[in-house]
Phi, psi and omega in degrees: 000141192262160211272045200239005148283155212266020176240261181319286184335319150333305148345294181264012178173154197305119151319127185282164174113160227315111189276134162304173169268188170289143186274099172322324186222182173294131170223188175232132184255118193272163188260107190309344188290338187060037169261313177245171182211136183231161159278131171256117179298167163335123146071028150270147169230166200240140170226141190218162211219116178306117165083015161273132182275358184262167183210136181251140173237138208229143178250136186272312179311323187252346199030064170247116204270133198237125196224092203211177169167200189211161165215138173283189196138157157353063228290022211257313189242057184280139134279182191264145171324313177306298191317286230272352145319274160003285180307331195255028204269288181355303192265025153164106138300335214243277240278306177212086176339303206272016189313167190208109199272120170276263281154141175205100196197181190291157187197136168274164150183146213023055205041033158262162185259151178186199195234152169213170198222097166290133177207156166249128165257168186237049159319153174315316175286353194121160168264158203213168194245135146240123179261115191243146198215108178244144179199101175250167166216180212292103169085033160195136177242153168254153156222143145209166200219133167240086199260099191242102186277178215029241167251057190258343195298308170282005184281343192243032203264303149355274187309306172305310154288347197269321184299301169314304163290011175265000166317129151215163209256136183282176177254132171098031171299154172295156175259004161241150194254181172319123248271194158102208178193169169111209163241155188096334189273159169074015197267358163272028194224104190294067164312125173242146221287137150262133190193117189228149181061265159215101173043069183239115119000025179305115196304155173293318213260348189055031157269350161181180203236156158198185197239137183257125195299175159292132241003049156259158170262188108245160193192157174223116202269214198289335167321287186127354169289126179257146184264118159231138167223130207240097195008275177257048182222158163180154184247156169248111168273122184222114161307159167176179203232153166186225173221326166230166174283347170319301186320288193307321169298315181277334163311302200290329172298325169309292163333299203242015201252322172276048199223008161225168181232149158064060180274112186236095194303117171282295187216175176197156144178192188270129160226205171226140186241102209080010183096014206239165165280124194221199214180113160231120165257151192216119136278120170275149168210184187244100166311178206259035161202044182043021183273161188249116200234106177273148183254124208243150186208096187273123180235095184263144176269129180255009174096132167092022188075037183224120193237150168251187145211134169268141202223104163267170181219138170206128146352121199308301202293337178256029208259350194258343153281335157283321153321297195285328172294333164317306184296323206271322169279006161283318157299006199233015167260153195221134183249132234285141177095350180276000000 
């Protein structure tokens, strides 16, 4: 699954952007958005990414990554903790084939009550500790993520509780985040899956539609981004605004490369999918748990400065039968007014 919605998606890997310096003491990170507030410890750093609502705090000595925030929405369709496990349970068969469930239980953050999942992997790269921890209420999710390779998990376990219990939600934030779509984007909004007819797809939001393939799932996560997925493959749908689809392609490829090693642009161009103007790219790359992967990254125009893009990931050996159903749900998409 690729790592580009800014909630489950957090999950798997460093938010890209900018690094802070180290911090000399324990500081505190406010969130620009004015949702949250976290401690970042001694001789932590924080990387954070403009209109992502997540912040990764990173120990450079253990490279154990702390990956966490809250997003507002809607109180009518918040999910539940349980969902949002769930979602990211889902996902890995992908992330760590070989996962291994450590610890699981009931969990508070940011004095919401909610759940966590400890689990190890065998990664290629080594073994790694991952903590996945959700916790919501009414018109809020909290998330947070721990990706700690080798035996670094107890070594920062101090520092870690001391972050995780410094979460906090400030009080009198607005309930719509940041305005836009795409990843990083859109957070304020608790999209909920629509799925009508033989496998058909509805954006929550009406701007468009697509046909869901056979065993694939869809979902929406806290983005408003919908997730389809096919056992270790899966695409992400997103809205977003720009001026061509050229642009818009290379942003989101942009975007989403420092979440691979050896990201290499194979081919690109233009074509038309529906009558309508679009942009496609196939990167080969190595995802963060060293499978060799191609990334297929589809951009369609919806007229008025308004574009969708599917943005997919597939295992090298499956990758030329997923590609081409990304291109056939990129041709099975409709747009409001079609």
């Amino acid at each position: 699954m690729l790592p580009l919605a800014v909630a489950a998606m957090a999950a798997v890997g460093v938010v890209a952007g900018p690094v802070q310096a180290h911090a000399q003491k324990p500081q505190i990170y406010k969130d620009p958005g004015g949702v949250y507030s976290v401690l970042v410890p001694a001789s932590w750093t924080t990387k954070s990414k403009p209109g992502n609502p997540m912040v990764s705090i990173v120990n450079a000595t253990t490279n154990v990554t702390v990956t966490l925030g809250a997003i507002r929405g809607p109180e009518a369709n918040t999910p539940t903790p349980e969902m949002e496990l769930d979602g990211i349970k889902s996902q890995f068969p992908h992330i760590c084939p070989q996962a291994k469930t450590l610890d699981h239980g009931p969990t508070k953050l940011a004095g919401l009550s909610g759940a966590f999942i400890t689990v190890s992997c065998a990664a290629q790269s080594g073994p790694e500790t991952m903590k996945y921890a959700v916790a919501t209420g009414p018109g809020v999710v909290a998330m947070l993520t721990v990706d700690s390779p080798g035996a670094s998990y107890p070594k920062v376990q101090a520092s870690l509780r001391a972050i995780e219990d410094s979460l906090k939600i400030q009080a009198g934030t607005a309930a719509q985040g940041p305005g836009g779509s795409g990843p990083g984007a859109g957070a304020g909004q608790f999209a909920a899956v629509t799925i009508s007819g033989p496998g058909v797809y509805r954006d929550p939001q009406g701007r468009y539609s697509l046909k869901i393939p056979v065993g694939w799932t869809a979902k929406s996560d806290a983005s408003g981004a919908a997730q389809l997925s096919h056992g270790a493959s899966a695409a992400t749908v997103f809205a977003s605004g720009g001026t061509k689809p050229l642009d818009v392609n290379h942003q989101v490829a942009r975007q989403i490369q420092g979440q691979y090693e050896a990201f290499q642009l194979m081919n690109e161009g233009d074509l038309q999918i529906g009558g309508r103007p679009a942009h496609g790219a196939n990167i080969s790359a190595i995802n963060q748990k060293g499978v060799q992967v191609s990334v297929l990254v589809v951009t369609v125009g919806a007229g008025g400065g308004n574009f969708l893009t599917i943005a997919s990931s597939a295992p090298n050996e499956q990758a030329r039968e997923i590609n081409a159903t990304v291109m056939e749900i990129a041709k099975s998409v409709r747009f409001e007014g079609d």
